[in-house]
C-alpha positions as CSV (number, residue, x, y, z in Angstrom):
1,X,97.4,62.3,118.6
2,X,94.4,60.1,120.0
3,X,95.5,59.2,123.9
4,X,96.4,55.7,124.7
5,X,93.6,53.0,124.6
6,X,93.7,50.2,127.1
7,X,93.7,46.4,125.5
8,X,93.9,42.9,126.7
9,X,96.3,40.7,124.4
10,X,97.4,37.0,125.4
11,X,99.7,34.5,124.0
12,X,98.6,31.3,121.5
13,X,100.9,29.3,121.7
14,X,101.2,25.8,119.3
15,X,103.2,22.6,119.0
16,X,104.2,24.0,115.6
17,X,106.3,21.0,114.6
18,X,108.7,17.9,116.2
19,X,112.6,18.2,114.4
20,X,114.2,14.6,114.9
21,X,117.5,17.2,114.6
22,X,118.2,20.7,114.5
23,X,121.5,21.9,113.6
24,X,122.6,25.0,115.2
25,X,126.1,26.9,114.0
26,X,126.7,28.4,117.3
27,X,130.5,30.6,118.0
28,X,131.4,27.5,119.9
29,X,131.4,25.7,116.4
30,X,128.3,23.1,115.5
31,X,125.7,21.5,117.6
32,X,122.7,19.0,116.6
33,X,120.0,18.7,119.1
34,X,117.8,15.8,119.1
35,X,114.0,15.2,119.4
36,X,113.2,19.1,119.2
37,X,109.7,20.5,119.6
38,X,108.9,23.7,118.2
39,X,106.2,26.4,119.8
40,X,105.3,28.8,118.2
41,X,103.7,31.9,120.3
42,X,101.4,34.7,118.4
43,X,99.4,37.6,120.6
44,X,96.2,37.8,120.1
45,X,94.0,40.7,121.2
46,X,90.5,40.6,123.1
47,X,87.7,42.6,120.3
48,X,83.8,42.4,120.6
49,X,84.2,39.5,123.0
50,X,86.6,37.6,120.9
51,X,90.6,37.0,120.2
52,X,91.5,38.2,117.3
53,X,95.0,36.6,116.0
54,X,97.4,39.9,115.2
55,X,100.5,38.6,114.5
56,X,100.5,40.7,111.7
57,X,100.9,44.3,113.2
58,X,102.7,42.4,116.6
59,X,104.9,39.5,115.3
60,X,105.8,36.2,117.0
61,X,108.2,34.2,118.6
62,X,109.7,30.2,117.8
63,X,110.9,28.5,121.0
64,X,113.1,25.1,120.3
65,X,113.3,22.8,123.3
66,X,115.4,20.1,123.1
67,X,114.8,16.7,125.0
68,X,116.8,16.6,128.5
69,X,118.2,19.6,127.5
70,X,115.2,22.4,127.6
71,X,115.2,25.8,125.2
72,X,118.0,25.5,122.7
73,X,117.0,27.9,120.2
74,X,114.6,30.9,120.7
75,X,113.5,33.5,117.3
76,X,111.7,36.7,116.7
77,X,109.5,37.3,114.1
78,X,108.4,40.2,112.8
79,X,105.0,40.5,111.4
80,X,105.6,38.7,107.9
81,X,107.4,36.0,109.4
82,X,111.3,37.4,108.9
83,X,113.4,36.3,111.4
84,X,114.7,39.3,113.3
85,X,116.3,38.2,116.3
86,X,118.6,34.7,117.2
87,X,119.2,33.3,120.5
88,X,121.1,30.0,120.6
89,X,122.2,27.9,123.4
90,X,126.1,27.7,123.4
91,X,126.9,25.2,125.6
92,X,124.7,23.2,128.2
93,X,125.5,21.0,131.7
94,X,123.2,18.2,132.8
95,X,123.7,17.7,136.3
């Protein structure tokens, strides 16, 4: 096959969307966060001098943070936008 080809990706990342509440089923039983921002991250990849978005062959990621709390929910995507992967916060302390 060809050999490897250097490139130079980065993250976009966007304020997706603002959840007054987000219900998560977590093995502790149910939890509602309030006031929930969601990010959304894509790569995009450095071509003829520009960023090309390429989500589609790379996938992206969803980051819920919860006020006072922080990240309370984090998902995979993959490149059609199926969730693949779940990480939810079980149980937080505010000190």
């Amino acid at each position: 096959g060809l050999p490897p080809q250097p490139m130079t990706v980065r993250f976009s990342t966007t304020v997706f969307q603002k959840l007054n509440l987000l219900p998560v089923t977590a093995s502790t039983g149910p939890v509602t966060y309030n006031d929930v921002i969601v990010i959304w991250e894509k790569y995009e990849q450095l071509l003829a001098g520009g960023w090309v978005d390429i989500t589609s062959q790379a996938g992206s990621f969803k980051k819920y943070y919860a006020k006072d709390i922080g990240l309370v929910k984090y998902e995979a995507l993959n490149g059609i936008g199926t969730v693949t992967a779940t990480v939810e916060l079980k149980r937080h302390q505010v000190f």
